[in-house]
C-alpha positions, -999 to 999 in steps of 0.1 A, spaced: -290 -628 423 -275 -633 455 -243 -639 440 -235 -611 413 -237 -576 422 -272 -554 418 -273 -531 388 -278 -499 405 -300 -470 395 -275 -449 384 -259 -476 360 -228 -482 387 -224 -523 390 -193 -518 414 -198 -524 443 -185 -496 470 -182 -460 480 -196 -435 446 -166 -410 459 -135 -431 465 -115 -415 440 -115 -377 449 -104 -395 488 -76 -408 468 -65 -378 451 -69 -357 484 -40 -377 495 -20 -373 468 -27 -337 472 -17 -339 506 21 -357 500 30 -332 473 21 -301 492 40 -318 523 67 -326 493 67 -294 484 72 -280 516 105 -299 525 121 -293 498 116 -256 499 128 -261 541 158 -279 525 168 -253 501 163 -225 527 183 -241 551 212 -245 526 212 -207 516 214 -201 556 246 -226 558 280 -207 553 305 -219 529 328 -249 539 358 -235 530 387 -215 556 384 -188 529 375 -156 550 347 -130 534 357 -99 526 346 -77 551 321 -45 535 339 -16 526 321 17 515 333 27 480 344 57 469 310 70 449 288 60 476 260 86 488 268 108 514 242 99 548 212 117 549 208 148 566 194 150 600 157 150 603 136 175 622 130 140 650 164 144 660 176 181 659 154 188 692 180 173 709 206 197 699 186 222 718 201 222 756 185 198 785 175 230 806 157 250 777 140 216 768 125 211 804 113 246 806 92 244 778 75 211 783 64 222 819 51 253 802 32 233 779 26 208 805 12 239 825 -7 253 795 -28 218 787 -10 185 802 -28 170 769 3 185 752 29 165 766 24 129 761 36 101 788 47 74 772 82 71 759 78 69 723 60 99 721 77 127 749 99 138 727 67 148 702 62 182 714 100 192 713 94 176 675 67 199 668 84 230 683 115 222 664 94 224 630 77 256 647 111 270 646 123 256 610 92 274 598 106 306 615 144 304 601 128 298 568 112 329 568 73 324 568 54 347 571 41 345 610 2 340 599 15 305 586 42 298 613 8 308 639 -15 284 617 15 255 610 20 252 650 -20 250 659 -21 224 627 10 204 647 2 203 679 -37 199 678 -51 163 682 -45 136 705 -51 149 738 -51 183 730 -73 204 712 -51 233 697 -75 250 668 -62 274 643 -60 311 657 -67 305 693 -50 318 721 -35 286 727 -19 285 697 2 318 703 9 310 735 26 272 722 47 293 692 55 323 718 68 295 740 84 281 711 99 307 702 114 313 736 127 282 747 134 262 715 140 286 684 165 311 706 185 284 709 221 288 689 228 254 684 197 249 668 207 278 644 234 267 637 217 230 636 193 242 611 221 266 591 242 234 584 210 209 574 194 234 552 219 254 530 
C-alpha cells in the first residue's frame, strides 16, 4: 500500500491536481490570443509604411463629374450679417433674458443661428403665426424659457426681424442658397 497509489473515490488512480488540464489549455489560450495580437500589430504597421520606391504619388485631383460643395448651412450664414447689427441684437436679447445668449464659445453664435432660421422662415414666406411659433420653438430651452405665444417670443422675432432679417447681405445670402 505504501508504495502504489490509492484508488480514489472517484475512480482517478493518478496521482495529482483533478484540474491540470484546463490550466494547460488556458495557456495555450493565452499564446495564441498574444499570437494573434502581433500579427495583426505587424500587418497594421506594414499598411502604415509607405512604399520603397522614389516613385512619387500622384497628388489628388478633383475630376471633372465630381459634386458641386454643399451649400451653406443656416450655422454659417449669420455671419454674413454685419459685426454691428450682430452685437445689437445679442445685447437686446442679452437685455431681454441673459438666459438667451449663452457664454461659452461653442454656443454664442447659437442665438444668431436661431435668428437666422427666424429670418429664412420670413424670406420663405410663412405665414407670421408659424414664423411667431418656429422662433419660441428655437429659442426656448436651456436657460431660457421662451413658450409659444408669449410676449417674449414677439419681442425675440421683432428683434429678429430688425437686426438680423433687414440685413441685405443676408438677402442676398439666402437668394443665392435657396433658388
Amino acid at each position: 500500500m505504501h508504495g502504489q497509489p490509492s484508488e480514489r473515490p472517484s475512480g482517478h488512480s493518478r496521482p495529482g491536481p483533478a484540474h491540470g488540464r484546463p490550466h494547460r489549455l488556458r495557456g495555450w489560450f493565452i499564446a495564441a490570443t498574444a499570437a494573434g495580437a502581433l500579427a495583426l500589430l505587424a500587418v497594421l504597421a506594414a499598411a502604415l509604411v509607405p512604399p520603397d520606391d522614389n516613385t512619387p504619388v500622384p497628388a489628388a485631383t478633383p475630376s471633372p463629374t465630381a459634386p458641386a460643395p454643399s451649400r451653406p448651412t443656416t450655422s454659417e450664414a449669420w455671419t454674413q450679417v454685419p459685426a454691428a447689427r450682430r452685437t445689437a441684437f445679442i445685447a437686446y436679447l442679452r437685455r431681454l433674458d441673459p438666459g438667451l445668449t449663452p457664454s461659452s464659445p461653442g454656443a454664442r453664435p447659437r442665438p444668431l443661428r436661431r435668428a437666422v432660421s427666424v429670418c429664412y422662415d420670413i424670406f420663405a414666406g410663412k405665414p407670421t403665426a408659424t414664423v411667431l411659433r418656429n422662433t419660441a420653438l428655437r429659442y426656448n430651452g436651456g436657460q431660457a424659457s421662451v413658450p409659444p405665444g408669449s410676449v417674449k417670443a414677439q419681442k425675440i422675432f421683432t428683434a429678429a426681424r430688425r437686426w438680423i432679417c433687414s440685413s441685405p447681405e443676408l438677402r442676398t445670402h439666402y437668394d443665392t442658397t435657396h433658388p
